[in-house]
N, C-alpha and C positions, 0 to 999 in steps of 0.2 A: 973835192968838197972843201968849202974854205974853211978856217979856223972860225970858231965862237968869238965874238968880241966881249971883253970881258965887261966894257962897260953899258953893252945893251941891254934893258928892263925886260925884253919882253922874252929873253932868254933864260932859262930854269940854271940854275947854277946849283952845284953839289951843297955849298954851304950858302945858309940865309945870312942875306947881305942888306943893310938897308939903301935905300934910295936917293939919289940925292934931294937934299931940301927934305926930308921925313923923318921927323924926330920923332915919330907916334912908333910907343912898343907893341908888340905885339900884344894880343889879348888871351889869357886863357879860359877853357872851356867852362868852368866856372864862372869865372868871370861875363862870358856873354850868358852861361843860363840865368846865373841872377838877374844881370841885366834885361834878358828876356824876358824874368820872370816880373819884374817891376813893372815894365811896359804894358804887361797882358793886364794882369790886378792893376794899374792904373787906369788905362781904355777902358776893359772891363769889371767893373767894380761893382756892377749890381747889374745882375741878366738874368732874364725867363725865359725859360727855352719849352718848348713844347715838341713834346717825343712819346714813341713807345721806349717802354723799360725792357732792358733784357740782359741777361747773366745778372740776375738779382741771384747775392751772396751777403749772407750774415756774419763776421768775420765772431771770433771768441770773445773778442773786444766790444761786443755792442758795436762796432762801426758799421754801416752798412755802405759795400762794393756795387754800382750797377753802371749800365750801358746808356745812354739817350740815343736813338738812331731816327733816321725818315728815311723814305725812300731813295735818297744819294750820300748821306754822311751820319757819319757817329759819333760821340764823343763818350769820354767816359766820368766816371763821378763819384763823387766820395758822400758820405752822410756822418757825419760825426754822432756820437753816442747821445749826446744831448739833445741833438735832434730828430734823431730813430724815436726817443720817448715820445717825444709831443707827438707823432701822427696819428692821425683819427682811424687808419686802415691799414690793411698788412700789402706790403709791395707785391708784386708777383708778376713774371715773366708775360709779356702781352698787353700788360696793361697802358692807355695812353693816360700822360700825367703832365702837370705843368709845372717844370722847376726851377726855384730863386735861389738865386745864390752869387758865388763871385766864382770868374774864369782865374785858374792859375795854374803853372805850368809842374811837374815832376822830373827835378834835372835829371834823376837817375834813370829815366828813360826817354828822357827826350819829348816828351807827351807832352801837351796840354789837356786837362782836365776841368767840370766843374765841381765845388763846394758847394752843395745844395742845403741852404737852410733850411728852405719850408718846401718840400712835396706834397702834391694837392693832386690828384682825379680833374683831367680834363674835359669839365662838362660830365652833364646828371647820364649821356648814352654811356659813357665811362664807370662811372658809378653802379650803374645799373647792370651792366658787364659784369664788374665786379661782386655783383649780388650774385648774381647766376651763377656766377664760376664757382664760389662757394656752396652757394644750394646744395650744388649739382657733388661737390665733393663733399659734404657732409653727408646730402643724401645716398649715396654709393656706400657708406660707413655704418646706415640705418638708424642717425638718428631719427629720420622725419617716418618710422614704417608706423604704422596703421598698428598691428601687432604690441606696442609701446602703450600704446594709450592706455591710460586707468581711467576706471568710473570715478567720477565725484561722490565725498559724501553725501548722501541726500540732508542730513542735517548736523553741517559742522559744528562744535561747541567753540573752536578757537579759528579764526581768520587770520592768517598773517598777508601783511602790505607790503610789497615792496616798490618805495615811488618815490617820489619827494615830498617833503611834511608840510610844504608853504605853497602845493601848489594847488589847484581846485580839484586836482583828481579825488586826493584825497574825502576833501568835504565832500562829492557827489558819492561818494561809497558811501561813507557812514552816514549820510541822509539817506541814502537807500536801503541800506540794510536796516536802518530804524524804523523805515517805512514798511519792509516786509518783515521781518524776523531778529528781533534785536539780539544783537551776538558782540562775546566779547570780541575783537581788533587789535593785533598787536603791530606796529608801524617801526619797521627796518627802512631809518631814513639812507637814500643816498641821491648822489647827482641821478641826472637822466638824461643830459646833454651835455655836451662837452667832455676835454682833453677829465680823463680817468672816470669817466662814468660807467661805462662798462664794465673796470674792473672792481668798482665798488656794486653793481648790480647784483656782478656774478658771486660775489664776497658775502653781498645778502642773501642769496639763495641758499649757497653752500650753508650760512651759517644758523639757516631755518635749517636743513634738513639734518644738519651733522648735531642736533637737539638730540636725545634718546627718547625710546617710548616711553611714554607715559610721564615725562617732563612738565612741569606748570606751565612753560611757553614755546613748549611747543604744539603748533598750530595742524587744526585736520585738514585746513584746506591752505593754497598758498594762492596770492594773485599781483601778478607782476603786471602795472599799470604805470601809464602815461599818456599826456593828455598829446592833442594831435600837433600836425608839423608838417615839415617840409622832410625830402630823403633824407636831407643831412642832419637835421634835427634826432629825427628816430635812427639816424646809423648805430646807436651805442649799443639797441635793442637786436643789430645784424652782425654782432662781433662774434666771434668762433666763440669766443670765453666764456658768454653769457648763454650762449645757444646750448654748448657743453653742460653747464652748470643745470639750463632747465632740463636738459635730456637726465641727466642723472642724480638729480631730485628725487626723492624719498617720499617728499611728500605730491600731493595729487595740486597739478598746478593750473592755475589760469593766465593765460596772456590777453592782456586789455592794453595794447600800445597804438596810438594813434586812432583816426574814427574808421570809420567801415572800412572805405577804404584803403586803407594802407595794411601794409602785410609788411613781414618782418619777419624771418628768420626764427625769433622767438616763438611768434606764434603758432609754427611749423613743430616745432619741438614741443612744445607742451603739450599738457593733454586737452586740453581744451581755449579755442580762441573765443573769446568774446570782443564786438564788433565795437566795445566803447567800453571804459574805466566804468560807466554805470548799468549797462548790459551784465558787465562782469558780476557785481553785487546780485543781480537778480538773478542771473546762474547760481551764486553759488549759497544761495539760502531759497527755501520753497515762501509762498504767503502765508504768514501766521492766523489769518482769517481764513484762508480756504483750507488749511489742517483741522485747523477747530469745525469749519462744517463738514468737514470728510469725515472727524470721530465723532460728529453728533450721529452726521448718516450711519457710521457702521453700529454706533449705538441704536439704531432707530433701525435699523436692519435685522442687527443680530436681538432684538426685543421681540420683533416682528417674526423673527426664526423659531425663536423661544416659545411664543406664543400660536404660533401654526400649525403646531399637533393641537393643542387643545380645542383653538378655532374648529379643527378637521375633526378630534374626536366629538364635540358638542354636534357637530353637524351632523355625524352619522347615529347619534345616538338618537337626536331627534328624527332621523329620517326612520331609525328602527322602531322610536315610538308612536312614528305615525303608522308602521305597518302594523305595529302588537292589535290586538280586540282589544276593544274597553273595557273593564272591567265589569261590566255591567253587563256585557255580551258573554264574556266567562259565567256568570254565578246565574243566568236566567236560567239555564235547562235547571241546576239543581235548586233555586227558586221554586219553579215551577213546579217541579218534583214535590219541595218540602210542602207547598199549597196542595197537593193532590192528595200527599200523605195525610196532612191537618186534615182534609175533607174526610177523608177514607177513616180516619182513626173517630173521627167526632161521630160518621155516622153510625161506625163499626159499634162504639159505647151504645149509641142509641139507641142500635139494634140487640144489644149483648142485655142494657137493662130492660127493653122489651120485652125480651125471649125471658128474662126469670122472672119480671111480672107475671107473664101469663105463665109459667111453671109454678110459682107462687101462687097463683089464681086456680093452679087446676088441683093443687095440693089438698086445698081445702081443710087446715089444721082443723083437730078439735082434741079435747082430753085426751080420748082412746087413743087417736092416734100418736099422741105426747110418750103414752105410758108403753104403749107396743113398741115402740122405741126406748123408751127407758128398759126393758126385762133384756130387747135384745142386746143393750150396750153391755147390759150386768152377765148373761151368759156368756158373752166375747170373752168377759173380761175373766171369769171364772175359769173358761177353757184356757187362760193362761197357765193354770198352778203356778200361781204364787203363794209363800209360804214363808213368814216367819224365818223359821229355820234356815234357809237360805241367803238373808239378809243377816242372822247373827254368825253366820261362820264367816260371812264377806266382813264382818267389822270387826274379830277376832283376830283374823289375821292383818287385819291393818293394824290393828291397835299393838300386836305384837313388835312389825315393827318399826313403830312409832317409840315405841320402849326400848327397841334398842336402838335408836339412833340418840334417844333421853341420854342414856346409858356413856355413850361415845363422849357425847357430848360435853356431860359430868367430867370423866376421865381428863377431858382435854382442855377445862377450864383452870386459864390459872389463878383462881381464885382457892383451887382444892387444895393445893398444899396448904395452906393458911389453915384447914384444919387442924393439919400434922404437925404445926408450931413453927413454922416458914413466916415469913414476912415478906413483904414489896415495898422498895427505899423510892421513890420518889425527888423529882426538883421541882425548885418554886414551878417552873412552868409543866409539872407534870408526867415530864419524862421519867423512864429507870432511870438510874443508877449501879451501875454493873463494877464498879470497882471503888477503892479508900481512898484511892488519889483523886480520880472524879468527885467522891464527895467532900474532900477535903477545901478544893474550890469550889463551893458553894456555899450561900449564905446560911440556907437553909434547907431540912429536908419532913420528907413528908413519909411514916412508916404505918405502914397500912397491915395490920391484923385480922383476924378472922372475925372476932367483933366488933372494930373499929379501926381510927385512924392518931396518931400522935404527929404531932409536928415537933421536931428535935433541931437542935443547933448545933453544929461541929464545933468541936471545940477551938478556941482563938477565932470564930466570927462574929457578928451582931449578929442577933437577934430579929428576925422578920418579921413583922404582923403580918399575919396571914388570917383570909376569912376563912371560917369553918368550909369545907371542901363537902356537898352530899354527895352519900357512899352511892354508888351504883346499885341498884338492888339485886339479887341472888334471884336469878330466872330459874327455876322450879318448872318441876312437869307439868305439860299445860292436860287440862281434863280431856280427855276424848269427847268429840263432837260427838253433838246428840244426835240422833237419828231420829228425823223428822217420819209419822204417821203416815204412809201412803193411805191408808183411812181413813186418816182424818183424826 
């Protein structure tokens, strides 16, 4: 085998040698990645690349780490902090997306990479993807169960809004609510589209419900409205943040986002959807005209209750007085009777002075028969023995005692001691006088003797005029009743 010639090129030699005519140094590793790296970032300096995302990673830094792939190639891609904030949606493994940015290389592994400014959801099937895959994992968590749901007040005192202040949702509310039930309104302005709406929506919720009971503003009902759009319009209303916030709300909520048809994540959560910002209003207050004819009705009900026994007893009493007799059917038999009697008695008289006319008629008085009745009245009367004598022992003994009750009587007047040189003291109005100290307050007294009366002055008082007083007179045995002549 022949020797290596030392001055062949195409032969590898132990030590690096240069070449004739090649003054170019070698390059170091370094040195070609920057160079690489200027080439790539110069070529490409602004690219949209359209892919699925995958190994989406949120690094501690705010940065966010993912993949771009198709069907034959991948690449990988960075998102700096500042640009994680601005996105409208949260990334997620599956998702296709279309991303700007600039291609540049990572010497420390040899990689090329892109620098994605702005990540966007490729097309609304993307988007709508993206809606479901959330649904579906929030629904699995229960915020959307059935279970959740609260009643509405039937008649809130306080409405809270949460919407934008300048846009027409608002005016459609409180022109409706003026229209059925005027109610106070409290308005938690915030965005409703665009970068940070969401998180000022859910900011407003939170900060109705986190009110205490019984708070000046905090509201009995709550309604989260916005007027209609496109998907990406109402996304802010599909963010996890705000869905969260309406699930766990305190107070009883309305979702009015978008017109009938659009549906939203929101509306899912709350307790109740309503199909437009002015549907909402009429949900959540009754007509103040049809309250007032409903409490005229139960007024007019409950009067009508009131009054339906008496209706009923008036009815049955009249029915009882149409079955009673008439009064005039009651009192005929003894009518009748008392007419039989009046007959019977007038003729019974007629007949009674008949019958002593002609008794009278057959009598035939004259003298003789006058006087044969007078001898027999006087011999009746003779066979009584009566006697004198027996009318003076009967008024003997009464008269006896009639003396002694005289007797008693005497004894127990107190006029008797006045004989025995007693007196009776007297006041102006008549009364005793039973002691010196009583009479001492008095102006005057009145002493009464056995045959008369003195009127005296206590000493150290005036003097009273006083009329003569007449004495009672001295009641005496009364004479025994005369005993009237039975002869005459």
């Amino acid at each position: 085998m022949p020797a290596p010639d030392p001055f062949d090129d195409s032969a590898g030699g132990l030590v690096a040698k240069g070449r004739a005519g090649d003054n170019a140094e070698p390059l170091s590793v370094s040195d070609l990645s920057n160079l690489l790296k200027r080439t790539v970032e110069d070529r490409f300096g602004f690219v949209r690349l359209r892919g699925e995302l995958s190994g989406v990673k949120r690094a501690a830094s705010g940065h966010l780490y993912c993949a771009l792939k198709d069907e034959k190639a991948v690449i990988d891609g960075v998102m700096w902090r500042g640009s994680v904030q601005g996105m409208g949606f949260v990334p997620e493994d599956g998702l296709e997306v279309v991303a700007s940015g600039k291609l540049t290389t990572y010497p420390g592994r040899s990689k090329y990479q892109i620098v994605i400014d702005r990540l966007e959801l490729a097309g609304e099937g993307a988007l709508l993807a993206l809606l479901e895959k959330t649904r579906q994992r929030l629904a699995a968590e229960g915020l959307f169960d059935q279970g959740r749901k609260r009643a509405l007040p039937y008649l809130p005192a306080t409405i809270g809004v949460v919407t934008s202040p300048t846009g027409a949702v608002i005016r459609d509310i409180l022109h409706r609510l003026a229209d059925r039930f005027p109610s106070r309104v409290i308005v938690w302005p915030v965005l409703v589209q665009g970068q940070g709406a969401a998180a000022q929506v859910a900011s407003a919720v939170r900060g109705f419900s986190a009110l205490p009971e019984g708070h000046a503003h905090r509201p009995d009902l709550l309604i989260v409205a916005r007027g209609g759009g496109s998907i990406e319009d109402l996304w802010s209303f599909n963010e996890e943040v705000v869905v969260r916030a309406i699930a766990e709300c305190t107070i009883p909520t309305i979702s009015a986002v978008g017109h009938e048809t659009d549906t939203t994540l929101a509306d899912h959560a709350a307790d109740r959807r309503a199909p437009t910002p002015t549907a909402a209003a009429e949900i959540a207050v009754p007509v103040r005209r049809d309250l007032a004819a409903t409490l005229a009705d139960f007024a007019a009900r409950k009067q009508r209750c009131a009054l339906r026994p008496v209706e009923l007893g008036r009815e049955r009493l009249e029915a009882r007085v149409r079955r009673m007799p008439r009064i005039e059917a009651l009192l005929a038999p003894q009518a009748q009777r008392l007419d039989d009697l009046t007959a019977r008695l007038r003729q019974g008289l007629r007949d009674r002075a008949s019958g002593g006319r002609e008794r009278l008629a057959r009598l035939r008085l004259n003298p003789a028969i006058l006087q044969r009745a007078q001898r027999d009245a006087a011999m009746r009367l003779n066979g009584a023995r009566l006697s004198p004598g027996l009318l003076s022992a009967r008024i003997a003994r009464d008269r006896q005692g009639f003396s002694a009750t005289e007797r008693l009587l005497s004894s127990l007047s107190p006029y008797a001691p006045l004989q025995r040189g007693f007196a009776l003291v007297r006041g102006p109005d008549g009364s005793l006088v039973r002691s010196v100290a009583e009479a001492a307050n008095l102006p005057s007294l009145s002493v009464r003797f056995a045959d008369g009366s003195v009127d005296v002055v206590p000493e150290g008082s005036t003097p009273v005029q006083r009329k003569p007083r007449a004495q009672p007179p001295v009641r005496r045995p009364a004479d025994p009743p005369r005993q009237d002549d039975l002869f005459g």
